[in-house]
N, C-alpha and C positions, 0 to 999 in steps of 0.2 A: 179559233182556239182562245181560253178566253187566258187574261195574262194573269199570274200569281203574283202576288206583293212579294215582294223580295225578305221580305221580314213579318212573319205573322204575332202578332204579341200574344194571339191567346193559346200558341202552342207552348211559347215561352212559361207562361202560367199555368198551361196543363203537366207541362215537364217538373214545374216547381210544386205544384199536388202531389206530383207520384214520386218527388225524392221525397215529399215528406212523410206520404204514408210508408213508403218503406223505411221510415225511420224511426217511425209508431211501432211497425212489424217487427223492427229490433228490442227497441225501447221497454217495448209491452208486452211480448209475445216468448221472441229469441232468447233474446237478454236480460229478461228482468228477475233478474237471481232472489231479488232482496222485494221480489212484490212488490216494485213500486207505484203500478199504474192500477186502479181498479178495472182496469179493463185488458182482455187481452185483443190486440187488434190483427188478428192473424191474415185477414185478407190485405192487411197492407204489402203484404209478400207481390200481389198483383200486379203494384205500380211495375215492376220490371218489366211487363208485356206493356203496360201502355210505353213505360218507355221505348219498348225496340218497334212500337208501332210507328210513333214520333218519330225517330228514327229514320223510319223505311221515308216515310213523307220527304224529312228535310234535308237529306242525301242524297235524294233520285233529282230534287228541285237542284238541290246546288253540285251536282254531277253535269245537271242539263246547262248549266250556267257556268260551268268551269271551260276555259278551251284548250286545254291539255290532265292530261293522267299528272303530270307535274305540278301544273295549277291543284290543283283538287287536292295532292298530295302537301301542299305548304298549305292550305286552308284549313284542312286534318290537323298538323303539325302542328299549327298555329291557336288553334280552337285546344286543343287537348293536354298539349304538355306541360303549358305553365304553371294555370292551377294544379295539375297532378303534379310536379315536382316538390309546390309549395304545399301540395295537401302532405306528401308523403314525408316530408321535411317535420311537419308539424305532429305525423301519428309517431312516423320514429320517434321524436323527441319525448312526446308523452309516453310512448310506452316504456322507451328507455328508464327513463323517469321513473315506474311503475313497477319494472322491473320484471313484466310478464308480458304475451304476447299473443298472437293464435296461434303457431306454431311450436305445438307441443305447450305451450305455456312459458315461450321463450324467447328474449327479444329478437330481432332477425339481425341475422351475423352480416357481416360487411359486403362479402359475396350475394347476400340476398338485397340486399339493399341497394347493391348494384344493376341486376337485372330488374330488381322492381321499376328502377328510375326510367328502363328501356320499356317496359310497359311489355314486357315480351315473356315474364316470366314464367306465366302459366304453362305457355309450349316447353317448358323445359323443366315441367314439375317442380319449379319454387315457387317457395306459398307465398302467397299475398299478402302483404304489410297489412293489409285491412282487408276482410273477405268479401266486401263488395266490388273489390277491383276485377270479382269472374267476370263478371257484364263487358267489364273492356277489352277483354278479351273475344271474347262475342263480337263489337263492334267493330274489332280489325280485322276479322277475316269477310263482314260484311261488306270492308268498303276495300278488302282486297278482289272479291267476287266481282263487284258493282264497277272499280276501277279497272279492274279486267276488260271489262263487257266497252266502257269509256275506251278504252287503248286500241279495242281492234273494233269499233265505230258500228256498237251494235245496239246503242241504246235502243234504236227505233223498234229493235223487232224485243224488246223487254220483257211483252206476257208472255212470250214464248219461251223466253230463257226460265220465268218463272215456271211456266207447268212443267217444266222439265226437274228445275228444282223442289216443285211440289213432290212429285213420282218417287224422288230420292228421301225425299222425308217420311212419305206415306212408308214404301219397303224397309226402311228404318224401322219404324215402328212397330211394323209387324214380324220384322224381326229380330228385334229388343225383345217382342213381348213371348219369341218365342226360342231366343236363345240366350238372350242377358248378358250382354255384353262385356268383359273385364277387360283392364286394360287398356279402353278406350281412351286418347289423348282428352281431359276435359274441357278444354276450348271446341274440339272439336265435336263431343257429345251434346254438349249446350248449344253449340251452332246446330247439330240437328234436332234437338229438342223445340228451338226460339223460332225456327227460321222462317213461318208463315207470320209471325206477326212483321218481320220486315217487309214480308211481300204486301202484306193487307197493308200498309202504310206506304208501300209504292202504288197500289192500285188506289187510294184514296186522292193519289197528289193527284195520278191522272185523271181522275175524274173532276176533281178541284181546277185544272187546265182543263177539261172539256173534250178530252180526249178519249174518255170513256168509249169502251164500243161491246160486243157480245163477248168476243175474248175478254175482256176485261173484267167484265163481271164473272167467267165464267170462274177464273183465274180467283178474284175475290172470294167466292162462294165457297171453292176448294181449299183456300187457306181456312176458311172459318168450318170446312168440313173435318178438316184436321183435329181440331182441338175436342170434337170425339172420341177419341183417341184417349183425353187426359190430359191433367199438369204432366204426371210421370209416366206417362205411355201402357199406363193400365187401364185396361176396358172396365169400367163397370159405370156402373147404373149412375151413380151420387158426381163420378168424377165426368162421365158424360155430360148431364145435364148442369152442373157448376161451372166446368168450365168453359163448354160452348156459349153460356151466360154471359161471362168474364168476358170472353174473346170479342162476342159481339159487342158489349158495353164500349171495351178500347175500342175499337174501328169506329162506332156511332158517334164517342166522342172526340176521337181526333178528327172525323169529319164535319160534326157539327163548329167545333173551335175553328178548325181550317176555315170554314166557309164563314166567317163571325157571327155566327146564329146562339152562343152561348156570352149574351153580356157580361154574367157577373166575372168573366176571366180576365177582363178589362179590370177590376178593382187594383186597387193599386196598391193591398197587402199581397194581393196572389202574382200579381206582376213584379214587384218584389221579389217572393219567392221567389219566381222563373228565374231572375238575373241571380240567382245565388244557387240553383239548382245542383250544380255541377259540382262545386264544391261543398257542399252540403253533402252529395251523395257521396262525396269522396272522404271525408273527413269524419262522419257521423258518428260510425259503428264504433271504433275502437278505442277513439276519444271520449264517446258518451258513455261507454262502458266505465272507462278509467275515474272520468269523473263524478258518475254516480256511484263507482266503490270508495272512493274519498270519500267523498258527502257522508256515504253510510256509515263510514265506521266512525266518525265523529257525530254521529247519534242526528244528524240529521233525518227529519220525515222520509218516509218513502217518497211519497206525492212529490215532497219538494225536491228529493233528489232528482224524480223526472226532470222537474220542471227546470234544475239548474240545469241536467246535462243538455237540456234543448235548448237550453237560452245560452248554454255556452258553446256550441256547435254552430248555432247560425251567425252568433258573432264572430265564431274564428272564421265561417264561411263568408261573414261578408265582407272584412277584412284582406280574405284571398282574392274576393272576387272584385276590392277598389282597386289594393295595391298590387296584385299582380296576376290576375284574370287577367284584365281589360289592356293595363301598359304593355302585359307580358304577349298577348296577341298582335298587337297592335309592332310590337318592336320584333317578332319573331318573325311575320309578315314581312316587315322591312327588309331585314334579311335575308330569307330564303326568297320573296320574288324574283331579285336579279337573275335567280337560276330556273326562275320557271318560263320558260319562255313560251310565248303563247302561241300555241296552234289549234285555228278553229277544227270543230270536228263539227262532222254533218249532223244534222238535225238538231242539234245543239245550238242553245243561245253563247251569246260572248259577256255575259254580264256577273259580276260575282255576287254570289249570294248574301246576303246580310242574314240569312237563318241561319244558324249553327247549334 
């Protein structure tokens, strides 16, 4: 088995590409009221699949390296909520501020603000302080599944939990497309819409470990047989061949990065990025909005409104990510350990991850 570095920088760098094209895809495409950008950058919408591909990778590694559902659970805790309380701290304010918001065009009331902070809102149909918060939604029931499989010491037999969860996404589909669903809770429609790119990002680590075998690929081959299907679970022709393109692309290059076969991810502007990733994706949309409508109505350029709302988002982003990313992990950790108490599970290392 061959052993994974505990910390890969160029997934770090890959994560910090795809907040930023999804921030193109707002900037230029979503958002850009006032024609700011001469370009619309519509496939930056994509980074969301590299991201949940990244994902599948560095949560099955540091699942394998956790020795308790407890453990795993203060790494989660510890990795997620600090910059998200200081991102949501920071949209509330500006929106407040602005006086408008996404909901309805209305800042979010005390009650919302309060489940926002739980990160649990969407299960309970309150809108998101920022609309990119759906994905984190998405991410916790992933690592409710995964910590599942962790609790009752199934990691080993994995592909198999996957083609079972493939089967469940495939009759999804085909019967979305064939009765349309309403009503559907949207964490949990997005979880079956995303759910193969978390598998192709677990079947990439195993092969990144060496653990690769025929289930493995066969497992691989069927998530990327999925996205046939479509972005939106409609068959035709344009969405076939686009986004089985797309799908392949993410797996190629979260396994070329995994394996350090892509140098330039090493540069030390996109490694940058990666450490600001997090809060960048969290921070981006609502604020960059706010701020390029300022800009604009005081006769600022289009162009240059882009360029402020981005230069002012990776500053607030990097500012979250010195003073209270990194402390806020680090002192969050400290606390919740004492209650993690460590128990090895089979097949499973005892080492904790430094990917996150």
């Amino acid at each position: 088995m061959t052993t994974v570095p505990t910390r890969i920088r160029e997934l770090d760098s890959l994560r910090g590409i795809a907040a930023f094209a999804v921030l193109l895809f707002h900037f230029t495409y979503v958002n850009d009221a006032h024609r700011m950008a001469p370009f619309g950058l519509a496939a930056g919408k994509y980074g969301v699949e590299l991201f949940f591909v990244i994902s599948g990778f560095v949560i099955f590694m540091t699942l394998e390296r956790s020795g308790s559902v407890r453990q795993f659970a203060v790494s989660r805790i510890a990795r997620l909520f600090p910059a998200y309380w200081a991102a949501i701290f920071c949209t509330a304010s500006v929106v407040w501020a602005a006086g408008v918001g996404t909901a309805d065009n209305l800042p979010p009331t005390a009650a919302g603000l309060g489940w926002n902070l739980s990160m649990l809102q969407s299960f309970v149909d309150i809108p998101d302080i920022d609309n990119s918060y759906w994905t984190l939604a998405v991410e916790l029931l992933f690592y409710a599944m995964v910590g599942t499989l962790l609790w009752v010491g199934r990691l080993g037999q994995i592909e198999w939990f996957c083609l079972i969860w493939l089967g469940v996404l495939i009759l999804f589909r085909i019967a979305h497309r064939q009765f349309h669903f309403t009503g559907v809770s949207a964490p949990i429609l997005h979880f079956l819409e995303y759910g193969q790119f978390f598998i192709l990002g677990i079947v990439l680590y195993l092969a990144r470990s060496g653990r690769a075998r025929v289930l493995t690929l066969m497992v691989g081959l069927l998530a990327l047989a999925i996205s046939l299907f479509g972005r939106d679970g409609h068959l035709h022709l344009v969405a076939m061949a686009g986004y089985f393109a797309v799908t392949g692309l993410c797996a190629l290059l979260v396994g070329l990065a995994a394996a350090g076969l892509i140098p330039l991810l090493n540069w030390p502007p996109l490694l940058f990025l990666g450490d600001i990733s997090y809060p960048l994706y969290l921070t981006h949309q609502e604020i960059g909005e706010r701020v390029a409508d300022a800009a604009y109505g005081r006769s600022v350029p289009p162009l240059a409104c882009l360029v402020l709302a981005t230069t002012v988002v990776i500053a607030i982003s990097w500012l979250i990510h010195k003073s209270v990313e990194v402390p806020g992990r680090r002192w969050l950790r400290s606390v919740l350990e004492p209650v993690a108490v460590h128990r090895p599970v089979a097949g499973a290392g005892n080492r904790t991850s430094r990917q996150t």
